[in-house]
PyMOL Python script that loads the backbone (N, CA, C, O; Angstrom):
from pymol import cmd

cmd.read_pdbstr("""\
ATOM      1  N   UNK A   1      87.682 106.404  72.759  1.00  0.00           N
ATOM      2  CA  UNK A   1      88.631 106.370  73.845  1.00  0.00           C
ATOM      3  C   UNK A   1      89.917 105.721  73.342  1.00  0.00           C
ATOM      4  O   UNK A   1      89.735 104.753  72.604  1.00  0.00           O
ATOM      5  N   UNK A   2      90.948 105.999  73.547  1.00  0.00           N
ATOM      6  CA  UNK A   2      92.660 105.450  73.070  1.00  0.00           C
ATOM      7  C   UNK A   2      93.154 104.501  73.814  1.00  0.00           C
ATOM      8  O   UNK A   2      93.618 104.811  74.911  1.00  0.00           O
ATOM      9  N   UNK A   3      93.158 103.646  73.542  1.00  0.00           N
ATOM     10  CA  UNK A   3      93.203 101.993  73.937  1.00  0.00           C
ATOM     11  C   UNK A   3      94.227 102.096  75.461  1.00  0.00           C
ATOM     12  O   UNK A   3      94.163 101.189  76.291  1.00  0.00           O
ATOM     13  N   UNK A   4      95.183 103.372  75.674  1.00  0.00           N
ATOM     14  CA  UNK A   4      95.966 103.334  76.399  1.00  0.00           C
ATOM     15  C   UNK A   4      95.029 103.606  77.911  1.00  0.00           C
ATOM     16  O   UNK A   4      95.253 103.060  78.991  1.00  0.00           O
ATOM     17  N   UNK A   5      94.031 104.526  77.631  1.00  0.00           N
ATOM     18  CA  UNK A   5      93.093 104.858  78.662  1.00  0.00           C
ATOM     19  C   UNK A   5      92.257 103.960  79.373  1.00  0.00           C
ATOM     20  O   UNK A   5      91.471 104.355  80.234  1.00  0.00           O
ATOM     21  N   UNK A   6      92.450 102.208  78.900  1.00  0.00           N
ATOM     22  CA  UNK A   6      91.759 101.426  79.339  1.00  0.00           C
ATOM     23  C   UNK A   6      92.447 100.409  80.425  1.00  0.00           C
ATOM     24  O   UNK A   6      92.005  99.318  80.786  1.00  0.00           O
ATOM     25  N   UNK A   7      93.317 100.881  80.731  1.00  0.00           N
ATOM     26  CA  UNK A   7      94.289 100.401  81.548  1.00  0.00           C
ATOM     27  C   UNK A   7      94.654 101.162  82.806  1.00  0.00           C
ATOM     28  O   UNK A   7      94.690 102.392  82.814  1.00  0.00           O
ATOM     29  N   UNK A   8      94.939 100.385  83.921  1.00  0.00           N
ATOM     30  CA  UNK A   8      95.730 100.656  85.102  1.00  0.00           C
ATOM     31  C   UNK A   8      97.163 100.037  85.234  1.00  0.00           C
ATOM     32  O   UNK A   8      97.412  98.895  84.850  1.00  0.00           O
ATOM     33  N   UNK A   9      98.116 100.897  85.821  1.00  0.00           N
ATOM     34  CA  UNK A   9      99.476 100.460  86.408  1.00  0.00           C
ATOM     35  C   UNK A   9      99.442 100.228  87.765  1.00  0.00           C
ATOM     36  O   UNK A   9      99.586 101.195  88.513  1.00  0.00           O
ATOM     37  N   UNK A  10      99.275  99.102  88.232  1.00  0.00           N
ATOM     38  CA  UNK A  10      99.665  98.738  89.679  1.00  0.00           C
ATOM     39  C   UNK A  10     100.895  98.560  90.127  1.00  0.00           C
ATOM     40  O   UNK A  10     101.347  97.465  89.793  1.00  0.00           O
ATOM     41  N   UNK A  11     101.837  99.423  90.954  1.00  0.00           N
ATOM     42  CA  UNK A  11     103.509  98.775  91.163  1.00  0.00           C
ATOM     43  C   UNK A  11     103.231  98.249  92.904  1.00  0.00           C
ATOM     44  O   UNK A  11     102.462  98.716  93.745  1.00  0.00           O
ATOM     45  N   UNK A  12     104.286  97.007  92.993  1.00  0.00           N
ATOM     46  CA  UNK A  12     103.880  96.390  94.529  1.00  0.00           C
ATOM     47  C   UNK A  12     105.176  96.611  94.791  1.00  0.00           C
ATOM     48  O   UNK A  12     106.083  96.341  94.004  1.00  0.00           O
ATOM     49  N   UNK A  13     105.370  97.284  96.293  1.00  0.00           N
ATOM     50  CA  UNK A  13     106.610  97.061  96.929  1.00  0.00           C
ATOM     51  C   UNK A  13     106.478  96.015  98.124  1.00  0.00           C
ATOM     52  O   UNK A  13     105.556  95.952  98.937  1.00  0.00           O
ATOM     53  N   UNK A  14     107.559  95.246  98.048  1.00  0.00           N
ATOM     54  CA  UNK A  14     107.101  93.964  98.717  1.00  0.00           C
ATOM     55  C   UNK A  14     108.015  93.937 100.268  1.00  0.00           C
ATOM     56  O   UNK A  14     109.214  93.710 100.107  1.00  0.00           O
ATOM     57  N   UNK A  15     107.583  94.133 101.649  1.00  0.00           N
ATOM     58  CA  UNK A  15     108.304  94.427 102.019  1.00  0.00           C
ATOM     59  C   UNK A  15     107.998  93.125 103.374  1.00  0.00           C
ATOM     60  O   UNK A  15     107.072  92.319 103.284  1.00  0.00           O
ATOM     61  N   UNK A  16     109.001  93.160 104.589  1.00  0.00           N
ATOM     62  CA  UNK A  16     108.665  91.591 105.701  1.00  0.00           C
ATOM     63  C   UNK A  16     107.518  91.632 106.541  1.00  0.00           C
ATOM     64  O   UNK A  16     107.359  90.730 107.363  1.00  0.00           O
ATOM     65  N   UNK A  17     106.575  92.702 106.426  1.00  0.00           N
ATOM     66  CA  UNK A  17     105.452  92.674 107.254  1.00  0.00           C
ATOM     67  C   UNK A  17     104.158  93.410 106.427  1.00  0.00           C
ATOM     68  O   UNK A  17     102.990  93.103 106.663  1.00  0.00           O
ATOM     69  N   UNK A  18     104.426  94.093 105.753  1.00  0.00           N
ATOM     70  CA  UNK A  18     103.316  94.235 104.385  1.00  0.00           C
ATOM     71  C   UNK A  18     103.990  95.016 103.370  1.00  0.00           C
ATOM     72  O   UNK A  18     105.037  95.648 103.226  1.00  0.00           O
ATOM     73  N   UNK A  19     102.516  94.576 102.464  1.00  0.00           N
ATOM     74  CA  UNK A  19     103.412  94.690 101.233  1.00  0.00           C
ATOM     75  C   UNK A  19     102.661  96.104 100.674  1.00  0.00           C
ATOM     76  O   UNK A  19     101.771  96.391 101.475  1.00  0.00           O
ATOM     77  N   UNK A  20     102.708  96.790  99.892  1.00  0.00           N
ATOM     78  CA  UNK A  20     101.757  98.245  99.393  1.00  0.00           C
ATOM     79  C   UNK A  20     102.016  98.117  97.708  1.00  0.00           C
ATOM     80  O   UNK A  20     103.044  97.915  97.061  1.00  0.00           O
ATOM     81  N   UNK A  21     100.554  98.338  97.297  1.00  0.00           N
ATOM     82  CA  UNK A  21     100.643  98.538  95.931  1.00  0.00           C
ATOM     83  C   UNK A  21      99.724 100.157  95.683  1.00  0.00           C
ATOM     84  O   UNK A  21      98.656 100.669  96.018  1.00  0.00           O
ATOM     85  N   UNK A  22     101.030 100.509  94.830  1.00  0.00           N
ATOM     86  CA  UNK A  22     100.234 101.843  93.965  1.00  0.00           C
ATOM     87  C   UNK A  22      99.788 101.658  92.906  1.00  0.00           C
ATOM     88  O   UNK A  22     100.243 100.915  92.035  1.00  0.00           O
ATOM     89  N   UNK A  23      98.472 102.577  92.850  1.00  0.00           N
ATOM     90  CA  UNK A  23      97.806 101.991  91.751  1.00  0.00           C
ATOM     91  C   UNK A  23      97.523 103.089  90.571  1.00  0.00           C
ATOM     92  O   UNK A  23      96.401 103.455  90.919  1.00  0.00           O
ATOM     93  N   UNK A  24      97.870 103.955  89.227  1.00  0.00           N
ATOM     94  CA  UNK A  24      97.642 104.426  88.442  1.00  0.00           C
ATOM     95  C   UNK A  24      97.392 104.164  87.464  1.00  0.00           C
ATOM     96  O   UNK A  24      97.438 103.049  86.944  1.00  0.00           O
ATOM     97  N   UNK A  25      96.916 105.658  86.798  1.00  0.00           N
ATOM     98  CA  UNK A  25      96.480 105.229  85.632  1.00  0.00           C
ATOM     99  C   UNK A  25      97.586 106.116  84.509  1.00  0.00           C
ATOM    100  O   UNK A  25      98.688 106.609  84.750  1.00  0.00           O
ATOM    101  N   UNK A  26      96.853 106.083  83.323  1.00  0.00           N
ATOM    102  CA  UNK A  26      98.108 106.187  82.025  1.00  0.00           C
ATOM    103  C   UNK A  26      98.274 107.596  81.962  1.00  0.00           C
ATOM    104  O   UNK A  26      98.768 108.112  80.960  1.00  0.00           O
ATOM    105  N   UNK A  27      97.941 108.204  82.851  1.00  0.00           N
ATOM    106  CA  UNK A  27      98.616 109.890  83.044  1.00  0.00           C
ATOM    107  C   UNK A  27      99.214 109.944  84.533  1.00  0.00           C
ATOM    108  O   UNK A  27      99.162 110.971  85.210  1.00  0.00           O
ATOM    109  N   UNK A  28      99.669 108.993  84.887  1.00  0.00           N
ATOM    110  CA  UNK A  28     100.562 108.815  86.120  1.00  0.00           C
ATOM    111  C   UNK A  28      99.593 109.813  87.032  1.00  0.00           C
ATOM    112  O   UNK A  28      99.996 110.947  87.292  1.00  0.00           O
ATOM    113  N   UNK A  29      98.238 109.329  87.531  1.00  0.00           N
ATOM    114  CA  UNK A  29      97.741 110.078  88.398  1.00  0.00           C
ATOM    115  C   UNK A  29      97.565 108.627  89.461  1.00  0.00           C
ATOM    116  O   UNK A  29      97.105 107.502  89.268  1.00  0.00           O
ATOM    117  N   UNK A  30      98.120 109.247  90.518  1.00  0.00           N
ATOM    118  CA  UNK A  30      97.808 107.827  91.901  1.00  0.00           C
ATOM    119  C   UNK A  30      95.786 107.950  92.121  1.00  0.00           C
ATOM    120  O   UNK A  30      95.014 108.791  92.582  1.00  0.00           O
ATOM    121  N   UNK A  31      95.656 106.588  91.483  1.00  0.00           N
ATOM    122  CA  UNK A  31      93.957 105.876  92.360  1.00  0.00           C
ATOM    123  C   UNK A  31      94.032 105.489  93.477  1.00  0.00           C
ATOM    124  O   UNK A  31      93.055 105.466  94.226  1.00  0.00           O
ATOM    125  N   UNK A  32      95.245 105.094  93.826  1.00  0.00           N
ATOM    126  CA  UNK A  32      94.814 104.098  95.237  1.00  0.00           C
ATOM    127  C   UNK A  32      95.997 103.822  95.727  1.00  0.00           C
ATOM    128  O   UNK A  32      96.914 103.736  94.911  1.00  0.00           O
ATOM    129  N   UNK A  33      96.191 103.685  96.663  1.00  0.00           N
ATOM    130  CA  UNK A  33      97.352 102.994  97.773  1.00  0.00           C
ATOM    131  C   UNK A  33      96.414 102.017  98.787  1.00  0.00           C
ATOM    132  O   UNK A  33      95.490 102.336  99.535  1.00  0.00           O
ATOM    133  N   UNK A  34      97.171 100.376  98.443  1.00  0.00           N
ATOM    134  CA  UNK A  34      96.824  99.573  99.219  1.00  0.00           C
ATOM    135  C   UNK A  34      97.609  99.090  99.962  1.00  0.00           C
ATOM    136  O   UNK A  34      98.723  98.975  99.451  1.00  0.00           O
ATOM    137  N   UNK A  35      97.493  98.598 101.402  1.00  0.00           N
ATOM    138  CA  UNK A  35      98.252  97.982 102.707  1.00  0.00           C
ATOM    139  C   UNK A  35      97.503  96.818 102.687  1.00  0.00           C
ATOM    140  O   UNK A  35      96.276  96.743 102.627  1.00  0.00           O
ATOM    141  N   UNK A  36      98.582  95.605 102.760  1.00  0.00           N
ATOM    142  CA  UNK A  36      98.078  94.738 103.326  1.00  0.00           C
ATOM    143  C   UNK A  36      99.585  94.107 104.272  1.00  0.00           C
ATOM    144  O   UNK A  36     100.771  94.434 104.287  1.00  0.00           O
ATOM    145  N   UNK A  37      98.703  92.997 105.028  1.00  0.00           N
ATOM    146  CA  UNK A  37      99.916  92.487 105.924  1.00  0.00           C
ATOM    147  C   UNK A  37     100.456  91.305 105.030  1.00  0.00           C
ATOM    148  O   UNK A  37      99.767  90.613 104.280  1.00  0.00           O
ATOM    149  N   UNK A  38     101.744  91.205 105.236  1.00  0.00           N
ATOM    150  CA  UNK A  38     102.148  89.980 104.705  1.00  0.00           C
ATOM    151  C   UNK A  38     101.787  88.438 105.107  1.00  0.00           C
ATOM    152  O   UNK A  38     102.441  87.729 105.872  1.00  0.00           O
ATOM    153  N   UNK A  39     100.761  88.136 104.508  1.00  0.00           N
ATOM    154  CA  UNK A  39     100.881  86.824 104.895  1.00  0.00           C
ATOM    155  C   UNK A  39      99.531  86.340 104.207  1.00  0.00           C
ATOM    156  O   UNK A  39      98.501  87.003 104.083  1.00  0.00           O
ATOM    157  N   UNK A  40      99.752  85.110 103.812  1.00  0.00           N
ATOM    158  CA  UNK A  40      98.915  83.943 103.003  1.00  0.00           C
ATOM    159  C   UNK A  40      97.361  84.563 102.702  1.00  0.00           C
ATOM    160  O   UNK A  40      96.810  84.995 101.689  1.00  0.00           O
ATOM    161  N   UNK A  41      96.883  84.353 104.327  1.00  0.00           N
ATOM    162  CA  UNK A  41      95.582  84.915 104.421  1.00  0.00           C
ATOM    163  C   UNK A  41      94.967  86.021 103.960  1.00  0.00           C
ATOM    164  O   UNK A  41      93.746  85.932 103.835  1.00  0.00           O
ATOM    165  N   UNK A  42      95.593  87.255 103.611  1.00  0.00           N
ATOM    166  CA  UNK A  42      95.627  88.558 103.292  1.00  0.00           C
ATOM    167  C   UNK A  42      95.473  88.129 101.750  1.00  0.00           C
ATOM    168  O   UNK A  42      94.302  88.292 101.407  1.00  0.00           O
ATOM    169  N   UNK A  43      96.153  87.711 100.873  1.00  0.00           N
ATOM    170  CA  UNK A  43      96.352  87.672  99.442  1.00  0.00           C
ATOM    171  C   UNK A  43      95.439  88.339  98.820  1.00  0.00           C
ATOM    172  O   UNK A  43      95.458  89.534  98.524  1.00  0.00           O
ATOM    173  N   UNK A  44      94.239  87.178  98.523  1.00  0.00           N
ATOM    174  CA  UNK A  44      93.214  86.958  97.964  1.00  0.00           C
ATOM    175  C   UNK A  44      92.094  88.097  98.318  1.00  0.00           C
ATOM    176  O   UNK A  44      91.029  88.112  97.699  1.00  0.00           O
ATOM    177  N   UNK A  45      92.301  88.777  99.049  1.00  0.00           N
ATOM    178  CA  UNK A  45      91.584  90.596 100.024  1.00  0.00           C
ATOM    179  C   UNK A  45      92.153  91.521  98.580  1.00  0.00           C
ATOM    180  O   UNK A  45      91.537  92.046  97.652  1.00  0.00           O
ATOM    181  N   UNK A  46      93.707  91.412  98.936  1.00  0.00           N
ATOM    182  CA  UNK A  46      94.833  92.136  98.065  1.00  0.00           C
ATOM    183  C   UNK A  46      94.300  92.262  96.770  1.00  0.00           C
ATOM    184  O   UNK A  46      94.072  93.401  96.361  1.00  0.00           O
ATOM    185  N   UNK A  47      94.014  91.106  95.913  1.00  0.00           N
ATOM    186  CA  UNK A  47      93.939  91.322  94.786  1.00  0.00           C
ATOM    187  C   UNK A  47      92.539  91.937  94.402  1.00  0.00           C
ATOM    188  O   UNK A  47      92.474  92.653  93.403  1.00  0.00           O
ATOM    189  N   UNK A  48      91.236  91.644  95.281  1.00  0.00           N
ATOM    190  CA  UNK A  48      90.302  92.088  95.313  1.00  0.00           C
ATOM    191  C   UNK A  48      90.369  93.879  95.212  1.00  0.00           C
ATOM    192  O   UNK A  48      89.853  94.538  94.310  1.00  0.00           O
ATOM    193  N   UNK A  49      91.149  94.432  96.394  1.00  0.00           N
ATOM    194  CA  UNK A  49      90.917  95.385  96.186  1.00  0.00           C
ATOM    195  C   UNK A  49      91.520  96.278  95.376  1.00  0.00           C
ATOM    196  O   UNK A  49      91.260  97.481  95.346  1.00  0.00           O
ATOM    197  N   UNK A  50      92.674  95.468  94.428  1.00  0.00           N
ATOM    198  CA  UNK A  50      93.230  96.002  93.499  1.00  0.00           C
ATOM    199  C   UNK A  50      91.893  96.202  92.282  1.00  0.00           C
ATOM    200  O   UNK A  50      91.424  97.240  91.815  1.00  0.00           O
ATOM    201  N   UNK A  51      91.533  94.738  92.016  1.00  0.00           N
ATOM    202  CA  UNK A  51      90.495  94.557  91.124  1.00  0.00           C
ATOM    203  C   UNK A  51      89.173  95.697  91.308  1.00  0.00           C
ATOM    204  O   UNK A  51      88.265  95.929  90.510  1.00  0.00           O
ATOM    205  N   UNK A  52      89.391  96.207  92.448  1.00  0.00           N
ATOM    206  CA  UNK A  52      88.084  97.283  92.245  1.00  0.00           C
ATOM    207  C   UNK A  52      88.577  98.483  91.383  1.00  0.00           C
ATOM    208  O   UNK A  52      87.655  99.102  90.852  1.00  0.00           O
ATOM    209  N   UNK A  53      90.123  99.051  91.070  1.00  0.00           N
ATOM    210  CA  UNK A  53      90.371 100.118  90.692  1.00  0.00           C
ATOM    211  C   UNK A  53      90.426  99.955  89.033  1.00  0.00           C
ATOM    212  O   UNK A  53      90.630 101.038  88.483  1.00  0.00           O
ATOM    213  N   UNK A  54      90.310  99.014  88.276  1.00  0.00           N
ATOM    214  CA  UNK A  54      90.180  98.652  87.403  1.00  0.00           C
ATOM    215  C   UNK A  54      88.470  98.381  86.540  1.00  0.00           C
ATOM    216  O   UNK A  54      88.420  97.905  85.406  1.00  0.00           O
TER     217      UNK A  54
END
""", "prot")
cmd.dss("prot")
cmd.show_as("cartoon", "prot")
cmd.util.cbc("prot")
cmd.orient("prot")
């Protein structure tokens, strides 16, 4: 496998009531689109469900 294939690109747009991260991989194909609401409590959800696409 080519070391590039072992990786995901997550981009976050950060916006005043939630924030959305897209999530691809190294042939620019979209895995995932995540919503969350902005705020403290949410975070730690956020990164979780980033961490599953990986």
């Amino acid at each position: 496998m080519h070391e590039k294939q072992k990786h995901i690109y997550v981009g976050v747009d950060l916006h005043k009531h939630q924030h959305v991260a897209v999530i691809i991989n190294c042939w620019q194909e979209k895995l995932d689109e995540i919503k969350v609401e902005n705020k403290p409590s949410a975070f730690s959800t956020f990164l979780l469900d980033i961490d599953k696409n990986g």
